[in-house]
C-alpha positions in Angstrom: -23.8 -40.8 226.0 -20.5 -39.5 223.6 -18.9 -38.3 226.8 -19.5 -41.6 228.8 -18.1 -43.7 225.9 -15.3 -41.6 225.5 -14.5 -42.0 229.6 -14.6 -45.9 228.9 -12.4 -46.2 226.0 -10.0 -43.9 227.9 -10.1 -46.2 230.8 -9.6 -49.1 228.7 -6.4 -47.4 227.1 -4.9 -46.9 230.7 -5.6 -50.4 232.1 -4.3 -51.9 228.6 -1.1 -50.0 229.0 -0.5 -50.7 232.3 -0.8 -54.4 231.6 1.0 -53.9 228.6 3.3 -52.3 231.0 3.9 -55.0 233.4 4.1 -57.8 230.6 7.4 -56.2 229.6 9.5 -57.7 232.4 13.1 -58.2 232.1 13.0 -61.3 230.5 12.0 -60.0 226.6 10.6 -62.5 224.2 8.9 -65.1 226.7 5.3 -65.8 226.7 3.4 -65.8 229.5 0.1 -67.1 230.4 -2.7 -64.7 230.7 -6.7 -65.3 231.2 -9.3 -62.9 229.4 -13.1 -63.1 230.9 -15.6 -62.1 228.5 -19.2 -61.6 230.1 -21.6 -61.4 227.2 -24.9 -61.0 229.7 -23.6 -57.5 230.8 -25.5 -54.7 230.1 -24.3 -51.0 230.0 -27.3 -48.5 231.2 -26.4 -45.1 230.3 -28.3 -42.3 231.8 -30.8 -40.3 229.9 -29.3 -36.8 228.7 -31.7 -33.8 228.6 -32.7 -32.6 225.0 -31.9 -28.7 226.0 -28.0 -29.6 226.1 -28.0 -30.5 222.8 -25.8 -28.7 219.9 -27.7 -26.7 217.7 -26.9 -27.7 213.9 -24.8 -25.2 212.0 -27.1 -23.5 209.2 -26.3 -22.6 205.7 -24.7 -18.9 206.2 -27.2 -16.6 203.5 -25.0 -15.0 200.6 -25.2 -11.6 199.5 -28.0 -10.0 197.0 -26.3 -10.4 193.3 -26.9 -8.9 190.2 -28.5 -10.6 187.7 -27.9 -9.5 183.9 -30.4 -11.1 181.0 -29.8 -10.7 177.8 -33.0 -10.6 175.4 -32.8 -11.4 172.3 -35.9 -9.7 170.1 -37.2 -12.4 167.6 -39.7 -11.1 165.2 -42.1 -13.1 163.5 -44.6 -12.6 160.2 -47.6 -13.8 161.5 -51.0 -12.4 159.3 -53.4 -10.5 161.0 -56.3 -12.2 161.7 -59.3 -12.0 159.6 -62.4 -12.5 160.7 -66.2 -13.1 158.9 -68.9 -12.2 160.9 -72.1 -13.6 160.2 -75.6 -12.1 160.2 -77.9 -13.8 163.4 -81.1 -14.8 161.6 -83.7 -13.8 164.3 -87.0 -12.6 163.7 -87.4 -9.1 165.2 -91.6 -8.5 165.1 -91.9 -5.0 166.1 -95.6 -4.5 167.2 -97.3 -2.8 164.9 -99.1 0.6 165.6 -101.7 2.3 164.0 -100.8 5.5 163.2 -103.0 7.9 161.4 -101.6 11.0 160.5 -104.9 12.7 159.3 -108.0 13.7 161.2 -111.1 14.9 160.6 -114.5 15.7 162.5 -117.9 17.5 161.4 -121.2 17.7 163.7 -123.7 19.7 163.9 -126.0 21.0 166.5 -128.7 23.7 167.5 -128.4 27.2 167.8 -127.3 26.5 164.3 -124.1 25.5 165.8 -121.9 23.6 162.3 -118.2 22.2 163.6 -115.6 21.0 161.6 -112.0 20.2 162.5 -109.2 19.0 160.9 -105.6 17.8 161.8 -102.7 16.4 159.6 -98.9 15.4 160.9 -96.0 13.6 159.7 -95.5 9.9 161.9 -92.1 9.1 160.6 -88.9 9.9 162.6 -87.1 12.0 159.7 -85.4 14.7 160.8 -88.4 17.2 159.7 -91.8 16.8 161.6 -94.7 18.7 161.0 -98.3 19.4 161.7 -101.3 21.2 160.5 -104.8 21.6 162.2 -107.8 24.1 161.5 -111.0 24.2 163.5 -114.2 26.2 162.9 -117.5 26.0 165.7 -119.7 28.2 165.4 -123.4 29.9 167.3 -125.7 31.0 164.3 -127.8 32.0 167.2 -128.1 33.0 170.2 -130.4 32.6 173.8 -133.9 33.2 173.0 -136.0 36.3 173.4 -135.3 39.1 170.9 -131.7 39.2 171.0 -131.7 35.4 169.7 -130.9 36.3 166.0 -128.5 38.8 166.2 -126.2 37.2 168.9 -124.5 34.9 167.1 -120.9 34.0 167.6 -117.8 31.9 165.7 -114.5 31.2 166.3 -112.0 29.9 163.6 -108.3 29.1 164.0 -105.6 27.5 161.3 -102.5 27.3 162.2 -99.4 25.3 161.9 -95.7 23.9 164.0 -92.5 22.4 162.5 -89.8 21.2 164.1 -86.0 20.2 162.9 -84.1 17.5 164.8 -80.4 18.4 165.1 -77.5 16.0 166.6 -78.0 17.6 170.0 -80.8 20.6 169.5 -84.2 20.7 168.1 -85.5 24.3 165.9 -88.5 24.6 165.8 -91.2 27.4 165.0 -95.1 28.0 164.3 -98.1 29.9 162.8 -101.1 30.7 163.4 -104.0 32.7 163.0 -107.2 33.2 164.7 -110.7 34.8 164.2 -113.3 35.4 167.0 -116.8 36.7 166.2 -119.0 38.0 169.2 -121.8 40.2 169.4 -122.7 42.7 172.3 -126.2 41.6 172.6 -126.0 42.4 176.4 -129.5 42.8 177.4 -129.8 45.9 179.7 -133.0 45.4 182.6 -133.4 48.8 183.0 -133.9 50.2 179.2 -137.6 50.1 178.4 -139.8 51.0 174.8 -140.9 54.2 175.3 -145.0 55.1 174.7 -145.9 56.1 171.3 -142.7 54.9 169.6 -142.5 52.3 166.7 -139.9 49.8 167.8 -138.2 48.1 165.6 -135.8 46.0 167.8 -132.3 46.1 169.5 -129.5 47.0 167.2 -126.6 44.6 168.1 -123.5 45.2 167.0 -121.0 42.8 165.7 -117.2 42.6 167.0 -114.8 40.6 165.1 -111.5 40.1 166.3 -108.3 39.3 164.8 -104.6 37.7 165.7 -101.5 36.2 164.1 -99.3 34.5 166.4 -95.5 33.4 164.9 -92.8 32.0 166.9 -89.0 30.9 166.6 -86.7 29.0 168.3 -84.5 26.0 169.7 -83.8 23.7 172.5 -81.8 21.0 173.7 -82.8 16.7 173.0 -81.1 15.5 176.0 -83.3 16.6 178.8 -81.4 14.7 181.4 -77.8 15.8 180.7 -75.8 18.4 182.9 -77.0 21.1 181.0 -80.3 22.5 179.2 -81.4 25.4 177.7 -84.0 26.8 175.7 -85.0 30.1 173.3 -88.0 31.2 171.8 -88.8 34.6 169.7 -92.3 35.4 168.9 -94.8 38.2 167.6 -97.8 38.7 168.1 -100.8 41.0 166.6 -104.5 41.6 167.3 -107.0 43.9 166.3 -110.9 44.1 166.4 -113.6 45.8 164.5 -113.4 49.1 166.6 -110.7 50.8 167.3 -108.1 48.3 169.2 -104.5 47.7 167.8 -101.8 45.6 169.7 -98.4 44.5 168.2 -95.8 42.5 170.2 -92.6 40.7 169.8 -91.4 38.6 172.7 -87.8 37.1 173.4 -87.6 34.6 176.0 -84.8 31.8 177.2 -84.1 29.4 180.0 -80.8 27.7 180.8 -80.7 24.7 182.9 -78.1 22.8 185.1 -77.8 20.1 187.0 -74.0 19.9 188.6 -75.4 16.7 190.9 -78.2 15.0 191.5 -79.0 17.1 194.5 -78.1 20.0 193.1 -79.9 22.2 189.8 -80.4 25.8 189.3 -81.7 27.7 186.2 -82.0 31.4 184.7 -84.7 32.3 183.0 -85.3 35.7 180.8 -88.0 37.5 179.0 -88.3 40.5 177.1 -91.7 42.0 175.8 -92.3 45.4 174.3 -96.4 45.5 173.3 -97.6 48.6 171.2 -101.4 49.4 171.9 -103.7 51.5 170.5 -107.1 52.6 171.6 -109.9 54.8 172.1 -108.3 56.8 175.0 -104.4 55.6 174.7 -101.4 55.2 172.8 -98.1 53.2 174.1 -95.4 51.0 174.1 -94.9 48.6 177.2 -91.9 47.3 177.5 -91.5 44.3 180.2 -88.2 42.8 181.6 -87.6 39.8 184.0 -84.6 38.2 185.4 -85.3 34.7 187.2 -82.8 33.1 188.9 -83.7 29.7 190.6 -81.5 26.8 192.8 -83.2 23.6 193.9 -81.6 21.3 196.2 -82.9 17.6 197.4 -81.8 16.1 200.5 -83.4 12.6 201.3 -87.3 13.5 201.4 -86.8 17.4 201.5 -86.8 19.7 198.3 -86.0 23.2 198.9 -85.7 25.9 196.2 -84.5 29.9 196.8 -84.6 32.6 193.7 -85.3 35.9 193.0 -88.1 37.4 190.4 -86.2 40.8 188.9 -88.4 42.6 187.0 -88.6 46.2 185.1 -91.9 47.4 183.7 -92.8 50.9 182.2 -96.3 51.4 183.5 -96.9 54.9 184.1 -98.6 55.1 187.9 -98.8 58.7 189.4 -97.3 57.4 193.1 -94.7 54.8 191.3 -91.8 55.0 192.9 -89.7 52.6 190.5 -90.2 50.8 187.8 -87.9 48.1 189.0 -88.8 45.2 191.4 -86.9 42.4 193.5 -88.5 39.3 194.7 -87.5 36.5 196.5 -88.8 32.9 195.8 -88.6 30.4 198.4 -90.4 27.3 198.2 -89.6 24.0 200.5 -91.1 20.6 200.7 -91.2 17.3 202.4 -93.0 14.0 201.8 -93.3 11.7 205.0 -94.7 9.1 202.6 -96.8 8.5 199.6 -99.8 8.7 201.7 -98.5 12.7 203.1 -96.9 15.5 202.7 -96.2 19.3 202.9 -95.1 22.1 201.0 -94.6 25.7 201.8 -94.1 28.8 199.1 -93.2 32.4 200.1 -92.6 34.3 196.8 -93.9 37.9 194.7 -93.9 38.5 191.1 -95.4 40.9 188.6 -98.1 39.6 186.3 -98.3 40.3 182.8 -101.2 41.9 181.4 -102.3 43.1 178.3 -105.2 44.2 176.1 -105.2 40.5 174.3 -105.3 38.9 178.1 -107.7 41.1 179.3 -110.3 40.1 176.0 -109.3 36.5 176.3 -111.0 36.7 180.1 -113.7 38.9 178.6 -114.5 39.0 174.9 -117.2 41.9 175.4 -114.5 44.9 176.6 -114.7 48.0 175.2 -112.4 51.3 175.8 -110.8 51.8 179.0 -109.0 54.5 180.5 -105.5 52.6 181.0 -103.4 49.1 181.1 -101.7 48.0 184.0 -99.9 44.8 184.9 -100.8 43.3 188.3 -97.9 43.5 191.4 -98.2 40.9 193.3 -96.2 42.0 196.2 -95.7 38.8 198.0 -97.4 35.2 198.4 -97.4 32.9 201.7 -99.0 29.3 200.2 -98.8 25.9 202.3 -100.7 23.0 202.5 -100.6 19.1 202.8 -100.4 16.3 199.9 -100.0 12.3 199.1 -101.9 9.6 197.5 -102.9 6.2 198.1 -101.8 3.2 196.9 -101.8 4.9 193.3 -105.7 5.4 193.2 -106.3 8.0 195.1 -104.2 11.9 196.0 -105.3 14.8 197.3 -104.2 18.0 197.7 -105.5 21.1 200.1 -103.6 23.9 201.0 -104.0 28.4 201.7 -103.1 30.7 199.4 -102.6 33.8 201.3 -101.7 36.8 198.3 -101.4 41.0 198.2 -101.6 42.9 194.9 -101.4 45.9 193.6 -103.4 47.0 190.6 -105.8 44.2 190.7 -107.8 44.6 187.4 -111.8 44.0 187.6 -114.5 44.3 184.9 -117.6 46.3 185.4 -120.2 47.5 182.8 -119.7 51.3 181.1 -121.8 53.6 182.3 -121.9 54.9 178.6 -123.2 51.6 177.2 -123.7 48.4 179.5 -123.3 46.1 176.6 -119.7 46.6 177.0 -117.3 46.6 179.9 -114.7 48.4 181.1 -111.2 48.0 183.2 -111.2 49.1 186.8 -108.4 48.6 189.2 -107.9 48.3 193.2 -105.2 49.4 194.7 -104.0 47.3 197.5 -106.2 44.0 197.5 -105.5 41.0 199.9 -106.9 37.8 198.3 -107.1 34.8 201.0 -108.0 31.5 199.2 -108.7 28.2 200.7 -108.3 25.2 197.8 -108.5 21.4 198.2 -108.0 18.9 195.3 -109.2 15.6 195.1 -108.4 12.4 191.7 -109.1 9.1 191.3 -107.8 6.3 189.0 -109.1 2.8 188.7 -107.2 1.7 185.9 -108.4 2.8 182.4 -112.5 2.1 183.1 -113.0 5.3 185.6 -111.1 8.6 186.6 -112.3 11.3 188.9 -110.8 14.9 188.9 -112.0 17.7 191.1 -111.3 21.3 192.8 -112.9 23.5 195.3 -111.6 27.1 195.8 -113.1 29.3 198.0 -112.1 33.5 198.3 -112.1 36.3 200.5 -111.2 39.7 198.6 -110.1 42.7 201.2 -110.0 45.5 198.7 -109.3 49.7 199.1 -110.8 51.7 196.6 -113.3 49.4 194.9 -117.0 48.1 197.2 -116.9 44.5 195.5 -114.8 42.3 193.9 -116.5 43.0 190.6 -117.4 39.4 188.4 -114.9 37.0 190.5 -116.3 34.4 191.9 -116.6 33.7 195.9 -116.8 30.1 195.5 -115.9 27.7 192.5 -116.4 23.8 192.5 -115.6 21.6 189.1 -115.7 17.7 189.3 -114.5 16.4 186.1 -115.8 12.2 185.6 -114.2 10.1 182.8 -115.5 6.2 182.4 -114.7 3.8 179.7 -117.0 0.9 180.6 -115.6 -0.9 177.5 -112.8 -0.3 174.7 -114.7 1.2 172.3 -117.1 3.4 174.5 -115.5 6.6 176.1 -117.8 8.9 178.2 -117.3 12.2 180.3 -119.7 14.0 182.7 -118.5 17.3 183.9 -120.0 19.6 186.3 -119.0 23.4 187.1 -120.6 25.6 189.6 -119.7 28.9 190.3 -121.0 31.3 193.3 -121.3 34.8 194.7 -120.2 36.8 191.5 -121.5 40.2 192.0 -121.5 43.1 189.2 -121.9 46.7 189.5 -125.4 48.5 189.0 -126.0 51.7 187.1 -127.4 53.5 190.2 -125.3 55.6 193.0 -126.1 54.7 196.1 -124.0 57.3 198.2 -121.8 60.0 196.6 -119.4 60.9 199.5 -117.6 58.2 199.8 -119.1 56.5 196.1 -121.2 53.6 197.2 -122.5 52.4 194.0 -125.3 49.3 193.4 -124.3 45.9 193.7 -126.1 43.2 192.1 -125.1 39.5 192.8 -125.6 37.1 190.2 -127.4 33.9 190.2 -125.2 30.7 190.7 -124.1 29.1 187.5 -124.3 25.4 187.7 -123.3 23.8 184.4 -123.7 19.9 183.1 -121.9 18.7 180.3 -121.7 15.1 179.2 -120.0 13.7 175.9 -119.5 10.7 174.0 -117.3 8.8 171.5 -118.3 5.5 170.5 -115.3 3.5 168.6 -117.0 2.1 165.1 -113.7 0.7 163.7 -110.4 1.5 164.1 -110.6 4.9 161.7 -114.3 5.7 162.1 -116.2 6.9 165.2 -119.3 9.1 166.4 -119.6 11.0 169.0 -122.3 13.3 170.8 -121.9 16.4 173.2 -124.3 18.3 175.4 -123.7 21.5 177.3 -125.6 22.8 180.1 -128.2 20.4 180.2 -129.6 21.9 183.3 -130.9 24.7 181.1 -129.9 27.2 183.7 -130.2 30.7 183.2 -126.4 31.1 183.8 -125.0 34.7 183.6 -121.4 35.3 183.7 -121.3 38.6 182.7 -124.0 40.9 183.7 -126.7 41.3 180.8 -125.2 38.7 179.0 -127.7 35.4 179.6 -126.2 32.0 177.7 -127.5 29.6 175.4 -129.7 27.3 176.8 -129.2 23.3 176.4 -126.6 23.1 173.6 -126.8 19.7 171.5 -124.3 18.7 168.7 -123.3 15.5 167.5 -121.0 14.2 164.2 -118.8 12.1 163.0 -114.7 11.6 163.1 -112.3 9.9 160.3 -108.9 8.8 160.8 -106.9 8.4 157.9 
């Protein structure tokens, strides 16, 4: 379009000089006639020009980057600080409120001229001292029936005491106690009979009272879920009896715990005993030393868990090669679900023993030749798990084990009211176990166990007084609030003791006598009065069975007692 009317106004500026041209004739100054058409109905079309050969438009050119300089000025003002007045939300915080007694006391009665009376008192408040003291007394004026009935009467009496001192971060605590046990040997022996002619008066029984203090010393951590934990405890111990028995011992034992992750967590544990005994045919110090250091690691549903049991002990054996011992501790498990599960434990150890553990098992020991603590060499233990829906789990697993020095009671030759230590030397124990709870709610829970053994043994015929079988269902229902009852039963099988007679010389075969089943029902019950008052009632073998745990040693019949408890 520009171009075009450019072309037309140049064409008009030719042809307007040209006439202007020829207008200038010779003669200058005339005026001649001339005729201008003027069309106002024509119409100039102009071709349409293509966008693309337009100009671009010249842009802005950009300038440099300057530098820019500000210049602050600081300007400081006095402006008061701000003072606040909080105010105090009145809300009513009700706190439910607990009955807490911190004194208890109980007294019954029942036959065999069986008095009981207990008593407990503790602090409740959350100072930084806690305490507690408690003190029971139960005791047998007599015994089963037949001749022996008077004169096998037995007590047992402890008072003792714990206090604890709450730190920032650590607790200290300590305790101590003593304890009195009173039994009798009134082991009946089958074979002794009155001879002819002879005034008798009756059995002599004699009385064995035995004695213990127990202290202990120490301090843990509060924060059981931190990175770290640790604990350390110092005790002593001493025991005598009416005869000739004398133990002393002072323990020192610690853990330390750690937790780097939550998969991860490890711990050390240590203990120290040195026990002096005394006896009829020994005098020595036994000194026991274990190192035990454990890792546990969780991944998803797995747990597994490697260690080692280090352990030094001075028993004096005439093939011993060493008094020192290595271990290892593996342990793994894995849990499907709730409903299942399995675990799987290969691991050795050496087991404590002395003269105090061996007369907590059986109060009627006498002399023996030696103590020994039990090696056991190595354990392989699996078995399945799981519960359902939170009312029901079980348990059942093998427990596969070999020891060395496996300790056994049989009756003295001397005098079979008392027993005597005997040990095996290489025994494989095979047992078979199976758990079984309940739980509906609070009204009824179930709790029982069946174990079942097989003893291999070397130098000894029977596994002397342990039990082939053992079955315990333990029943708790509280068919109301106030009313709590229990029924227990406990059966026990194939227990077999050794006999006075020698069977076979070369090799010693000796009698074996197999003891009757022992099949024991207890029930109690504790009937709420009011909140600080209540009576309760308790029965013990209310089969009236003629259980014998020990040979020659028959047990009290149906055992009654009932009383009385006060909270205050």
């Amino acid at each position: 379009m520009n171009r075009l009317a450019i072309s037309l106004l140049f064409s008009g500026a030719l042809l307007g000089g040209l006439t202007s041209a020829l207008a200038q004739n010779p003669q200058r100054g005339a005026v001649q006639d001339q005729e201008f058409v003027i069309r106002k109905d024509r119409v100039l079309t102009v071709p349409t020009q293509p966008r693309s050969f337009e100009r671009l438009p010249v842009l802005p050119q950009p300038k440099g980057m300057e530098d820019f300089n500000y210049a602050i000025t600081p300007y400081f003002l006095s402006i008061p600080a701000l003072k606040l007045q909080p105010t105090p939300v009145q809300k009513d915080y009700r706190q439910p409120k607990l009955d807490l007694f911190p004194g208890f006391v109980r007294a019954g009665y029942g036959n065999f001229a069986s008095p009981l009376l207990e008593a407990r008192y503790m602090s409740t408040t959350a100072d930084p001292l806690n305490y507690a003291v408690r003190f029971k007394h139960q005791g047998f004026g007599k015994g089963p029936a037949g001749p022996y009935a008077d004169g096998s009467s037995e007590a047992h009496t402890n008072l003792g005491g714990d206090v604890s001192y709450f730190l920032d971060k650590a607790e200290v605590f300590g305790g101590l106690s003593w304890g009195q046990d009173k039994y009798s040997f009134y082991g009946e022996d089958p074979n002794f009979r009155i001879p002819d002619n002879v005034d008798f008066i009756g059995p002599i029984v004699e009385n064995n009272v035995q004695n213990n203090v127990q202290f202990s010393a120490g301090f843990r951590d509060i924060e059981k879920v931190g990175p770290f934990g640790y604990e350390a405890k110092f005790g002593f111990r001493s025991f005598k009896d009416s005869y000739l028995v004398r133990e002393n011992e002072v323990g020192v034992q610690g853990v330390g715990k750690f937790r780097p992750t939550d998969d991860w967590s490890g711990k050390v544990g240590l203990s120290y005993f040195s026990t002096a005994t005394e006896d009829l045919n020994y005098d020595l110090t036994r000194t026991y030393f274990a190192i035990r250091p454990e890792v546990s690691y969780i991944y998803e549903a797995f747990r597994f868990t490697a260690g080692l049991n280090i352990v030094s002990e001075n028993d004096s054996l005439p093939e011993k090669e060493s008094d020192f011992r290595i271990f290892p501790v593996l342990k793994a498990s894995y849990q499907f679900a709730d409903e299942f599960g399995f675990y799987g434990e290969f691991s050795g150890d050496v087991n404590r023993n002395t003269y105090f553990s061996f007369v907590r098992e059986n109060p009627f020991l006498g002399p023996s030749s030696q103590l020994l603590n039990t090696v056991n060499n190595y354990k392989i233990a699996g078995g399945i798990e799981g519960q359902f829906q939170e009312v029901f789990h079980y348990r059942a697993g093998v427990d596969v084990s070999r020891f060395n020095n496996m300790h056994f009671f049989v009756n003295s030759i001397a005098d079979s009211a008392r027993f005597e230590l005997v040990y095996d030397d290489k025994t494989t124990v095979v047992n078979l176990n199976a758990e079984l709870g309940m739980k509906f709610s609070d009204v009824y829970t179930l709790g029982s166990r069946l174990d079942l053994y097989q003893y291999d043994l070397s130098t000894q015929t029977e596994a002397w007084h342990r039990p082939v079988w053992a079955l315990s269902i333990n029943n708790q229902v509280k068919p109301f609030k106030k009313l709590l009852l229990q029924a227990n039963l406990n059966f026990m099988g194939g227990i077999k003791a050794r006999g006075k007679e020698q069977i076979e010389v070369i090799p010693p075969v000796v009698q074996s006598i197999e003891l009757k089943t022992i099949a024991d029902l207890q029930l109690k019950a504790d009937f709420k009065v009011t909140d600080r008052i209540s009576i309760f009632a308790e029965g013990n073998n209310l089969t009236n069975g003629k259980n014998m745990r020990w040979l020659n040693y028959p047990v009290r019949g149906v055992q009654l007692i009932g009383g009385a408890s006060f909270k205050f």
